[in-house]
N, C-alpha and C positions, 0 to 999 in steps of 0.2 A: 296113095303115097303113105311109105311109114314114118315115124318120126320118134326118137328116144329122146327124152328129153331126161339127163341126170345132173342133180345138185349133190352139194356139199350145204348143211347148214347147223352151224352151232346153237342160234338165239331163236330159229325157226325164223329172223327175214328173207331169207334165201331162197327157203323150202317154199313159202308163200309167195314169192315173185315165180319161181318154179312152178307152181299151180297156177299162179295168171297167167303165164305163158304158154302153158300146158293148153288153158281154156280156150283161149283163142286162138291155138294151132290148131285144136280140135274141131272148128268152126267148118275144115277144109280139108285135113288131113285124118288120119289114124294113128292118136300117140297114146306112146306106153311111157309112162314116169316112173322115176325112182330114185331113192337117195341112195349116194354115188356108196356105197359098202353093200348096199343090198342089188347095183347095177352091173350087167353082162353083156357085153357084145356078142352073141352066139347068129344071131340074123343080121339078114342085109335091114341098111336103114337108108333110105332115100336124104334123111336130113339128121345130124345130132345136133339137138340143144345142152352146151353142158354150163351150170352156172355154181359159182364159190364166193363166196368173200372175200373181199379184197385185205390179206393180212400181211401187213410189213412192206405196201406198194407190190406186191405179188398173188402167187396162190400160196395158201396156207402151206403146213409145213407140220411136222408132226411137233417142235417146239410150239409154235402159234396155235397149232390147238390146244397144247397143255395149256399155253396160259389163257386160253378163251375159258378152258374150262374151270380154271382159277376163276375167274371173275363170275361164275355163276351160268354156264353156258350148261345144259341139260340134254341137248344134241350133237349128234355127227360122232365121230370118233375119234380116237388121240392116234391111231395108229391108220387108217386111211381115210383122205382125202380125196379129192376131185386131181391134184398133183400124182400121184400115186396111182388113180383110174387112169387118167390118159397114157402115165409110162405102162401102161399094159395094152391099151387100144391097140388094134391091129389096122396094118395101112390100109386106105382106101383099095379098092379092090375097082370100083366103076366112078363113077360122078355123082361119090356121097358128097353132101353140102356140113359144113359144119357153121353153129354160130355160138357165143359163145356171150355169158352176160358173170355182172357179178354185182354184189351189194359191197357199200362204201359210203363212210360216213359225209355227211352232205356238207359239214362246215370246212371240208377240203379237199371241196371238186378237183381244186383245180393242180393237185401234185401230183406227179409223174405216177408212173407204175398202175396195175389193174390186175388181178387177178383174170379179166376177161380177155387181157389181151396178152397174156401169158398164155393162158388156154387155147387163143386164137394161133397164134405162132406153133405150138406145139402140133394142131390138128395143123395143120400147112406145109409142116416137114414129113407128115405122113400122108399125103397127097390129098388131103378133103379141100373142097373146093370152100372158098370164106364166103357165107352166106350174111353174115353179121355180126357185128360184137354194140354193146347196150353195158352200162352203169345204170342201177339204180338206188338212190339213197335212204337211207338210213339219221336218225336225229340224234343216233351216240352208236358206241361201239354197239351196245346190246340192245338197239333200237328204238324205239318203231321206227319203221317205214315212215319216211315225208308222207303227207296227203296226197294221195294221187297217184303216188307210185304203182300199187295194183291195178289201177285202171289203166295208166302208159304201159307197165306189163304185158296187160291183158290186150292189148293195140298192138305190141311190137309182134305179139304171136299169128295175131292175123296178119302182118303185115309181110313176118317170115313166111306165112305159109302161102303167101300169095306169091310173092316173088320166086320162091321155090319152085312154085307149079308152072309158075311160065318159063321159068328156063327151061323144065325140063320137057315141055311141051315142046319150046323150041327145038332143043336138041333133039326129041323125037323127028318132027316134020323136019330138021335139016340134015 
């Protein structure tokens, strides 16, 4: 099974939950990574992982990243984002799975909006089947990662890749 797995990251916590999740898909699958300016849908992928930062209760925006990069941000791009990759994806074609994660500051779990579940919506109106959507936190806009984060990362990727594989086992033998 193939797996793309594309971020957006300005402060690099993104890009590093990206690679924990990369690791433990890889446990099971075959994944290509990559950050979402240097990412191509030109193959079929059995699964996309695509993860952003959660900016303004959303996905970023070419504003929100001017001001990320105001504040000292050193990655990602002012001119595309992971919002900007998906309005180019093309529709599902077979029973591609999509799932979708984002970073977000941990001292306000709990308000509306996600960048991951923007991402999620968007792959649903172009027929990907919802494999999962995952928040992981961050201790201020420009980081670090909570403790642990990468290790729950590094879990949900095994966990996508498991679930992935039995569906599509299913659907085979049914």
């Amino acid at each position: 099974m193939r797996v793309l797995v594309v971020y957006e990251s300005m402060f690099g916590n993104t890009g590093a939950v990206a690679r924990a999740v990369a690791k433990g898909l890889s446990e099971l699958m075959d994944v290509e990574s990559h950050e979402v300016s240097k990412a191509t849908v030109n193959d079929r992928f059995d699964l996309i992982v695509a993860g952003g930062p959660t900016h303004a209760f959303s996905l970023s925006r070419p504003s929100t990243r001017e001001g990320a990069i105001a504040q000292g941000a050193t990655g990602g791009s002012e001119t595309i984002g992971l919002r900007e990759w998906l309005g180019s994806l093309p529709r599902a074609t077979q029973s591609e799975a999509f799932a979708a994660f984002d970073t977000r500051v941990a001292k306000v779990r709990r308000l509306p909006g996600s960048a991951a579940a923007k991402a999620a919506k968007i792959a649903r109106r172009l027929g990907y089947a919802p494999a999962g959507q995952e928040s992981f936190y961050v201790t201020g806009t420009t980081g670090p990662l909570v403790h642990g984060e990468l290790e729950r990362a590094r879990a949900w990727g095994v966990q996508l890749a498991t679930q992935v594989s039995d569906q599509t086992a299913k659907q085979t033998r049914g």
